[in-house]
Each structure stands twice: as C-alpha cells, then as structure tokens.
N, C-alpha and C positions, 0 to 999 in steps of 0.2 A: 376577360381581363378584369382590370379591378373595380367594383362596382361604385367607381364616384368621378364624375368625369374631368378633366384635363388635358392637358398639351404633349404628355409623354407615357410611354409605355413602362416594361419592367425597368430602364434601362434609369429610368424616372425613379419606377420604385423602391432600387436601391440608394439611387442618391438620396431619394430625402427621406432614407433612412438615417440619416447624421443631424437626427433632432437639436441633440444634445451638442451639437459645434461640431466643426470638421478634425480630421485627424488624417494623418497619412495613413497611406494602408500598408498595413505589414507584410512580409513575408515571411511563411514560415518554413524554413528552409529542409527540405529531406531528399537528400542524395541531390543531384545532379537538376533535380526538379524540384519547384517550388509548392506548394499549399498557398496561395492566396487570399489571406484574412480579408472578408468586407467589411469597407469602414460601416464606421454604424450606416447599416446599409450606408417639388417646384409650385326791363320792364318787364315784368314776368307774370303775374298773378292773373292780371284782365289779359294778356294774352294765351298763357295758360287753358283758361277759362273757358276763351272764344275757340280757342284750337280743337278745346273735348265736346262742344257742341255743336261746332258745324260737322266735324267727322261722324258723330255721333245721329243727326239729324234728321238721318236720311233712312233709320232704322224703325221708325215708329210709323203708325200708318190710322188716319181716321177710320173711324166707326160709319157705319152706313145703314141706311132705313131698310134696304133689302138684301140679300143673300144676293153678291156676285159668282156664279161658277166658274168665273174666269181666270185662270193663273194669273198670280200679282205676277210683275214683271222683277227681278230681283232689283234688292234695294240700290240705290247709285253708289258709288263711292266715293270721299268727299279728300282720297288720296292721289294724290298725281304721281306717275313714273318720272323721276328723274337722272337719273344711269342705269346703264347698263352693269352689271358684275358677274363675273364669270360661275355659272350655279356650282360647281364644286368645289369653290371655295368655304369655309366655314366663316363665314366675317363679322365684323362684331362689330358695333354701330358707337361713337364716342364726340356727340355733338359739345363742341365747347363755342366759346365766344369767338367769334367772329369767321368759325368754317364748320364742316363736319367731316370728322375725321373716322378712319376704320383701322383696323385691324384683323391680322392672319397670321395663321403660324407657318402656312405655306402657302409661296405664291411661286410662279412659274414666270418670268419676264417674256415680253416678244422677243427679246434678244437670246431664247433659253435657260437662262439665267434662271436656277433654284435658290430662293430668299428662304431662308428658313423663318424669318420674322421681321413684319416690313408691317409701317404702318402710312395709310395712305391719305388722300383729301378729296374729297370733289370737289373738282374746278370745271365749268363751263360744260355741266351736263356729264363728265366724266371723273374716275375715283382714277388716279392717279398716284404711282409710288415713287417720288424721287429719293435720290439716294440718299440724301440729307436726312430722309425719316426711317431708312431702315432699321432694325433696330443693331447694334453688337453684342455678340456671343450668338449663341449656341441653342435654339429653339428655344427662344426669350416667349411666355406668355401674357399678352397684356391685358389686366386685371380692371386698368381705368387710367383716363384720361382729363386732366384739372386744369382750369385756366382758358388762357386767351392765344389765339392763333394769331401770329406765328411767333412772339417773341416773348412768350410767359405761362410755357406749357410745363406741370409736370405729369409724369407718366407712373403707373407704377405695372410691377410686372414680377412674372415668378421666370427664373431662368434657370440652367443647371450647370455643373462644370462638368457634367459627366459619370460623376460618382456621388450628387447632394445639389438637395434644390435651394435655391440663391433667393430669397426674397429684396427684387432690388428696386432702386428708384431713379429716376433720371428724369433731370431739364435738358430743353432743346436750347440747345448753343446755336450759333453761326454755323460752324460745319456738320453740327447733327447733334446726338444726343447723346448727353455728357452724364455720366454714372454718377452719382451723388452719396449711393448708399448699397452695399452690397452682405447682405448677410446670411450666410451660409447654412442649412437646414430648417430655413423660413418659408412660411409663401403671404403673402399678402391675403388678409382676409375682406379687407373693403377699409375703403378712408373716408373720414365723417370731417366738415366743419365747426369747427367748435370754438366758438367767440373768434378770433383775430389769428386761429392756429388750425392748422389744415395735419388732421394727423389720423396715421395709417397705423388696422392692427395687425403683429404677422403671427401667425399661427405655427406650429412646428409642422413639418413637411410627414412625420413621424410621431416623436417621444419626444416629449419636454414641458418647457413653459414657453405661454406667449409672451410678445416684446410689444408695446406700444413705442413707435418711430412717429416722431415728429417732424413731417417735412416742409414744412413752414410755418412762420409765427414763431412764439413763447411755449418750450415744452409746457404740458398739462401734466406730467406727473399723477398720472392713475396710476393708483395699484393691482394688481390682479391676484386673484383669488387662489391660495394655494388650494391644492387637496389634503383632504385628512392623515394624515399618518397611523392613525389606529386603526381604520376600516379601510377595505378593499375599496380600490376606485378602479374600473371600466376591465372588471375580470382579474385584476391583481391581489393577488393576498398582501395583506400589510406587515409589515414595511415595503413600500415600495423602494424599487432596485433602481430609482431613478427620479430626479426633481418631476413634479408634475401641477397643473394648475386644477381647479373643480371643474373648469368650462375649457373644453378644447375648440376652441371658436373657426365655428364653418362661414361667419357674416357679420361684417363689422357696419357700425352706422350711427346717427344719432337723428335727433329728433330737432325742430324748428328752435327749441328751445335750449340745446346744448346739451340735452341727456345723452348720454353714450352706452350703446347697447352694444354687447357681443352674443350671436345666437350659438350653440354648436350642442354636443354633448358634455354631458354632467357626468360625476363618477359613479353616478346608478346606470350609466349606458342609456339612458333616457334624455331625451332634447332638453335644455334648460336655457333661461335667460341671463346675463351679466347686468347689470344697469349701475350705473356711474349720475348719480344727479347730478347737476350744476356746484357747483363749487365743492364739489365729495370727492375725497381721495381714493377710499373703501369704496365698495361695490355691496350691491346688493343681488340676491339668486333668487331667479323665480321659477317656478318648472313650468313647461311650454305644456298644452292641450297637443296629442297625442292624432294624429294624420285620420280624415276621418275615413277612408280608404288607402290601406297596404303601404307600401312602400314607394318613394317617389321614385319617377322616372330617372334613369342613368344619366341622361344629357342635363337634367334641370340643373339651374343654377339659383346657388342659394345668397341672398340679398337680403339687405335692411334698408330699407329707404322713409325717408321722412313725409309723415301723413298730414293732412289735412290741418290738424291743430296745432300750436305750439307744441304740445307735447304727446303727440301721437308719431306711429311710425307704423309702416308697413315691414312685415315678414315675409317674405318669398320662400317656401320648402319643397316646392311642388303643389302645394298646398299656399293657402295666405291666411295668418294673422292678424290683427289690428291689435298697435297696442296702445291702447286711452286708458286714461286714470291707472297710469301704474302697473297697468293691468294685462298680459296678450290674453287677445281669445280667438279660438279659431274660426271663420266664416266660413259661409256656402262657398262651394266652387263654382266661376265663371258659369259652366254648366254638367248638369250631373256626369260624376263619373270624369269628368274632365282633370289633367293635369296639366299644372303651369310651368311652362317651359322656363320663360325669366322675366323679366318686368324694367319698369322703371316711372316714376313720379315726376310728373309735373310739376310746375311754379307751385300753382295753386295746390297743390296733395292727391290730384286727383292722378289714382292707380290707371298705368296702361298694361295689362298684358296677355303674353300669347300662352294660350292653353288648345294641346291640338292641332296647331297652324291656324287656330283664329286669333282673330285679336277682340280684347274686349276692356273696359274701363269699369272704371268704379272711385267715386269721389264720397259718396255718403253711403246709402245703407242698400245699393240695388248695383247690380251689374247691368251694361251695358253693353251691346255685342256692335261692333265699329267696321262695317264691308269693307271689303279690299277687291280691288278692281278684277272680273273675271277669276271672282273667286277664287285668288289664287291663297297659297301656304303660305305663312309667316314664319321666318326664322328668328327675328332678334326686332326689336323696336327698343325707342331709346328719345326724351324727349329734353329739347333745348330750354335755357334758361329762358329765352324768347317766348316759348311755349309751343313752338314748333315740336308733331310728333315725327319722328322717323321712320322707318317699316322696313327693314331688309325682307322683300317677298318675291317671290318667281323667277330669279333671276335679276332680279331690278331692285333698286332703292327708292322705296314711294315717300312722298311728302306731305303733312297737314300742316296748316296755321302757320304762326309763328310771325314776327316782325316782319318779314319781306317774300310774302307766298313766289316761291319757285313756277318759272311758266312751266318748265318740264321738259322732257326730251322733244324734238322735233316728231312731227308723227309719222307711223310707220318705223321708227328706228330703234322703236325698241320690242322686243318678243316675251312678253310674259308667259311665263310654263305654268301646265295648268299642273294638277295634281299636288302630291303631297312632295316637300322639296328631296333632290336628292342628297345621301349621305354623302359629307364632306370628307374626302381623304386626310388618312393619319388623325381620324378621331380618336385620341389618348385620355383612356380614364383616366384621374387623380387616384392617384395612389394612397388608401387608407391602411391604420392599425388592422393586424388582426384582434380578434378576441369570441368573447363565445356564443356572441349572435352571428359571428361569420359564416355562412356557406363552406367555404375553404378555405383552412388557414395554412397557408405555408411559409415555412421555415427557409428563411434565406440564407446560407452557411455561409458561401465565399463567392467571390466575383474571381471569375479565370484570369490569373495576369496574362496578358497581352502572349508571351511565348508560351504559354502551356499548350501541348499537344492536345486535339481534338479527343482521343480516348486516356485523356487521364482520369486517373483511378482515384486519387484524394485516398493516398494511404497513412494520413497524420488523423483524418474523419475513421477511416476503417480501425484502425491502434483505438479510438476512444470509443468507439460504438463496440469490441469487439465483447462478444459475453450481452449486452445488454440485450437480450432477448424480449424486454417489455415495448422494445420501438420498430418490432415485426410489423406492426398495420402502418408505417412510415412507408410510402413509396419514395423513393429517391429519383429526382431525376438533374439530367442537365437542357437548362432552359436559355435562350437567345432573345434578346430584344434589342432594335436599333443597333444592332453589330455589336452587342455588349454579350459575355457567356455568364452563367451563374450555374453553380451547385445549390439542391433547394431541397429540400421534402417539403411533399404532402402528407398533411394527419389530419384523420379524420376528429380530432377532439381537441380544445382549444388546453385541457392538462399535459396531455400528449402533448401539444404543442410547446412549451412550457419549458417541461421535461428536458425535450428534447434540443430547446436551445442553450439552458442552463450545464448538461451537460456537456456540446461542446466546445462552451464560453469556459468551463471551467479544464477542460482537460487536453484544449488546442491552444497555446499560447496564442495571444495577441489577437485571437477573433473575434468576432462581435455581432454573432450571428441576431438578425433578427424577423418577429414574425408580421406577419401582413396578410391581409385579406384580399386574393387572387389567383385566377388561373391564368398562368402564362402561356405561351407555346413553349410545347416538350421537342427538343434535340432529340435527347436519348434516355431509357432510362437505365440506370447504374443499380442490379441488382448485387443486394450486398448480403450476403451470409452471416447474420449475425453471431450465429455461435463462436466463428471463426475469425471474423474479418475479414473473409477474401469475395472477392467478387464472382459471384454464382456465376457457372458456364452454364 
C-alpha cells in the first residue's frame, strides 16, 4: 500500500485527495449508467532529569582489576509494568496533566462492540474506554493530546468523511468530545506552543497549501511559504496546475524559545526546514542533511519536538536531527544501522526513543540505551510534563519517574510477551503524492458510485483514451479498499502518469482524476484496446 503510514487505506487515499477543498462528486451521465468523477480524490525540569537517570542507571557497569568470565547478569530495569493492554492493539501513549491517556483506531469492547476510534485512560492499574472519550465519526486518527484531565483537554486528529481527509480538533465537554474545528483535505502535522497560543499546522492530505489553525490563545499569523511559479516544484513543470507551498510539512513544532519549525519536502523533492523566528511573520528555508542510511522505515513517525536549549529542537525522520544555532544537523543513530520508530522529549530536552524495539535517550552529545523489563519490544513511549517516561512494551504499559512513581500491577497479573511486538490490525499507510521518485504511481480516475454494477466498463474513460495508443504500458485496473471501489491505472513513469491524467481531466467532464504513490489491492483488471476503445476479450 502507500509507503507512509497512517490510519486508512485507498479508501483514505482518495479522500484526502480533495487537497484543494471539498466539492461534491459528479456524475457523468451515459445511458442508463453513470461514470462517477472522483472528487479531487486524513514541575518538570529536576524531575525530567531524575526520571532519565534513574532509568538510565542501571546501563553502565564498573571497571575491574581482573578479567571476569562470568556472564553479567542483564541490566535491571528501572521501569515498572503498570497495565495490562491488549498486544494487538496499535496504541499510542498521550500523558497530559493530571492522567495518561491512549489511543486506537481500533478497539473491540467486552460487550463486542467495534470502536473504530476511542480514546482511553488508566485508572487503577487498568486503560479503560468510557463512552464519554470515544471519539465521533468515522476512523478518527489521533494525532496529540493537550492539556489537563478531565476538564481542559484538546485533542487534534485526522478523520475522513469517506471521500477527503478532515483535519479536525476537539475539546472534551461533559458529555464527550465536542468538534471545534473541521477542515476538509487537511491532516494535522503536529501543534507547537507558542507564547500564550497553542497552534496546530495542517498539511494537505494531497495537493495544495498548508493552514496554520490556532486552537487557543491569540492567532500568530505566520505566513507560509509559496512555491515558485517559474520553476518546477516536486516533479511539475511550471506553471503549476494548482496553489502549492515550498515546504509540504510532514512535522510541526517549535522550540523552548517560540521558533516554529515545519519539516517535510521542498520543491527539489528533497527534505527541507520552514523556520518562523520569534516575532517573524515570513519564514525562513533551510535544506535538511540527507538520511545517513536509505529510506526510513514505513511505520516511523515523523516529529519535532523541543531540545534541550531555548532554541534547539529535535527532528524525528527515522533518523534524528538537532537543530542549534539555526542550524539542523544530522546525528549518529541510537545504534548502527538502527531506525527510529518515534520519540518524545522531556521537561528537561532530553530525547527518549525507540529504535528497533529498544529504547534509548539522549540529552547531550552520547546515546544512552534504557532496559526494559525481560527484554521485551517497545512500541511507542511518550514522557509527562512531570517527567515521568511512559513505555507501551509487551503487552503492558511500563512506567519511570515522574511526580508520583506508580506501585504497578499486583504481581503475577500481568504477562509481558517476549519477542518483537505483534503487527497491529488495519495498520493504514498515510496516503502520499505521486511523483518521480515513486515506486508506483497510480492514476486514480473515478470512485464507483455506490449503484454501478461490479463489471462496469467506464465507457466515457474508453471514448477519451480511444486512438491514444501512447498510454498502452498503462494497466488499468479496478481496485477495493474499506468497501470503497475505484478505477485506477498503473504507469510505469511518473510523464506517463501526467499524461495520462491531464487527458482524462480534460476530455471527461467533471473529473478530477488524480496521481499518488501506491499499490492497492486489484479487484479486476479492465483490459482496454486502445486502438479502439472496447474492452479486449
């Protein structure tokens, strides 16, 4: 599927293909059957501190006057089990003031009950999902979690209506959680502090420009950086066919100091930084140092988070950056060869994260590797303003430090799994652009309206393609995701790609085919005769 991960499948894909704002979808009418145009296609510091060295503590070992051949015993670990969580859940860890809270895009209830998106708490040794936190709509993904429990939380989250991914935000009310902000071909890239304003940036799900949404405080009014208009940006020849920004931002965040950075891609297709200083409305571009091994892993997730000095900040790519004086540069990995799954920052700055299913830290200029009980896998850690670290590992949620250390489960009550964790059902890449670093790009033409017959032909696509003999290396298929149908080609070239959608934007009324970087599951495929336009027997 698509190589960048997320909460939903193709069904994803084409929704937040409607970068550029929603629009209903057309019908384009012939005979008795429809052609279905898809819309455009989801106290802190000293406790900080104490939490990364007692966990840390247990890793280093004195020197000796003789050579022992004795196996060391392994190191202690300075985390405690405190729940139990079901291991095929995917859960994502979201400590705020005064609980710690999780989330899932799928949970199963003891009553049967399929939550497509429920966010839970641990209370008394156990993560619990009352109904009051579930989330509404429609495999809502949550992004981050702000504030104080239980009466001054906000949430943000990427959701879909089915056809365009929703970048939305919500306070929890009395009877649950109340939508604040709902904007259509968005996704939340990350929310940063900044002075007395808590503000989120959303990136296009697709094609367009990003929005800075300010969800509390005084808007900041940053500008964002257009793209050039004279030269090609991210595989397009100029003029672009569409509004576009320089930085299509994969991570939002700022620094102790209020600089505001956005990470993502630049219009040379090459990583690049946004940086917004303190009181600047304009931005500044820096280009990011280049992964020092291939390409990050599918599942990583990409993050900014605030470093050690006023105005430092860490980069999360699968890889980590530091950026001081202005400046990112890339660092050693955790350990050789290793890739960072996701992370998260301390009071104090000091980096926690998992690369591999270890866990390891890093505050100044050395890494540090932090045991987990019976050596088990780390999926997600995450650490409190308290300075409490989190650990979703083995089945179980472990605990360090923090204002009030946890006794932990009773013993015996809880089974940590050894090995590396299992995959979490309906793991959903995030759906990216094509272009001409892609693998596969394919052409999304039309989404099936709901009554189209399983062997329809798309004879308004055959009338446009007929005679175009140049788009024979086009396979055509029809593709399914989450009970959605779609008509699609593969081409193997991102001009072919191109081509091929400009042609039948321009000679299928009301379409809006567009491309993206993915292989779906194939239905069927729809061999097309181009000479002719009829469908080869």
């Amino acid at each position: 599927m698509i190589r960048r991960r997320a909460w939903w499948g193709l069904g994803g894909l084409v929704m937040a293909m409607a970068g550029c704002g929603p629009a209903p979808a057309p019908q384009a009418a012939d005979g008795p059957r429809a052609e279905a145009a898809a819309e455009g296609p989801g106290a802190s510091g000293t406790a900080g501190a104490a939490g990364a060295a007692g966990a840390l503590s247990t890793v280093g070992a004195a020197g000796g006057v003789k050579a022992d051949t004795t196996p060391a015993p392994p190191p202690r670990s300075a985390f405690t089990p405190v729940a139990q969580v079901p291991a095929e859940i995917d859960l994502r860890l979201h400590p705020v003031e005064g609980a710690l809270l999780v989330s899932t895009t799928h949970l199963m209830t003891p009553e049967g009950e399929q939550i497509a998106s429920a966010v839970g708490v641990l209370k008394d040794g156990k993560i619990e999902f009352p109904k009051r936190l579930h989330l509404p709509g429609w495999w809502v993904a949550v992004i981050g979690v702000h504030g104080r429990y239980p009466d001054q939380l906000d949430l943000i989250a990427t959701g879909t209506t089915g056809r365009t991914g929703i970048a939305e935000h919500y306070v929890l009310g009395a009877q649950g959680w109340v939508r604040r902000v709902s904007d259509q071909g968005l996704w939340f890239t990350g929310v940063a502090r900044m002075g007395s304003s808590l503000v989120g940036l959303a990136g296009p799900t697709m094609m367009g420009v990003p929005k800075f949404i300010t969800l509390r405080g005084p808007r900041v009014g940053l500008t964002i950086t257009p793209a050039p208009k004279k030269r090609p940006c991210r595989g397009w020849e100029a003029p672009l066919p569409y509004p576009e920004a320089e930085v299509r931002p994969r991570a939002f965040g700022a620094t102790r100091d209020g600089t505001a950075l956005s990470y993502g891609d630049g219009c040379s297709g090459e990583s690049a930084l946004e940086v917004w200083k303190p009181g600047e409305k304009g931005a500044t571009l820096l280009p990011v140092p280049a992964r020092f091994e291939g390409q990050s892993p599918d599942d990583s997730r990409t993050l900014i988070l605030p470093g050690p000095g006023e105005g430092e900040a860490w980069i999360v790519d699968g890889g980590v950056l530091r950026y001081k004086g202005g400046e990112p540069k890339r660092i050693d990995p955790p350990a050789k060869g290793a890739h960072v799954l996701t992370a998260s920052a301390a009071p104090d700055g000091t980096l926690w994260v998992i690369a591999d299913g270890a866990l390891f830290a890093r505050k100044g200029e050395a890494w540090e590797q932090a045991p987990l009980p019976d050596g088990v896998k780390a999926q997600d850690v995450a650490v409190g303003s308290d300075g409490a670290v989190w650990v979703a590992a083995g089945g179980a949620i472990l605990k360090h430090g923090g204002a009030g250390e946890a006794a932990g489960a009773a013993p015996g009550t809880l089974q940590l799994q050894q090995g590396p964790p299992p995959k979490p059902k309906a793991n959903r890449p995030f759906p990216r652009a094509g272009g001409p670093k892609c693998p596969q790009n394919l052409v999304v033409l039309y989404t099936f309206s709901k009554t189209a017959p399983d062997d329809y032909d798309f004879p308004l696509t055959r009338k446009a393609l007929k005679g175009r003999t140049e788009f024979s290396p086009a396979r055509f298929v029809v593709t399914r995701d989450m009970g959605q149908r779609f008509f699609a080609a593969f081409v193997p070239s991102w001009d072919l790609a191109k081509k091929l959608q400009e042609r039948i934007k321009t000679d299928v009324q009301g379409s809006t085919p567009q491309i993206v970087c993915a292989e779906p599951e194939v239905v069927r495929d729809l061999k097309l005769d181009l000479k002719t336009g009829e469908v080869a027997k």
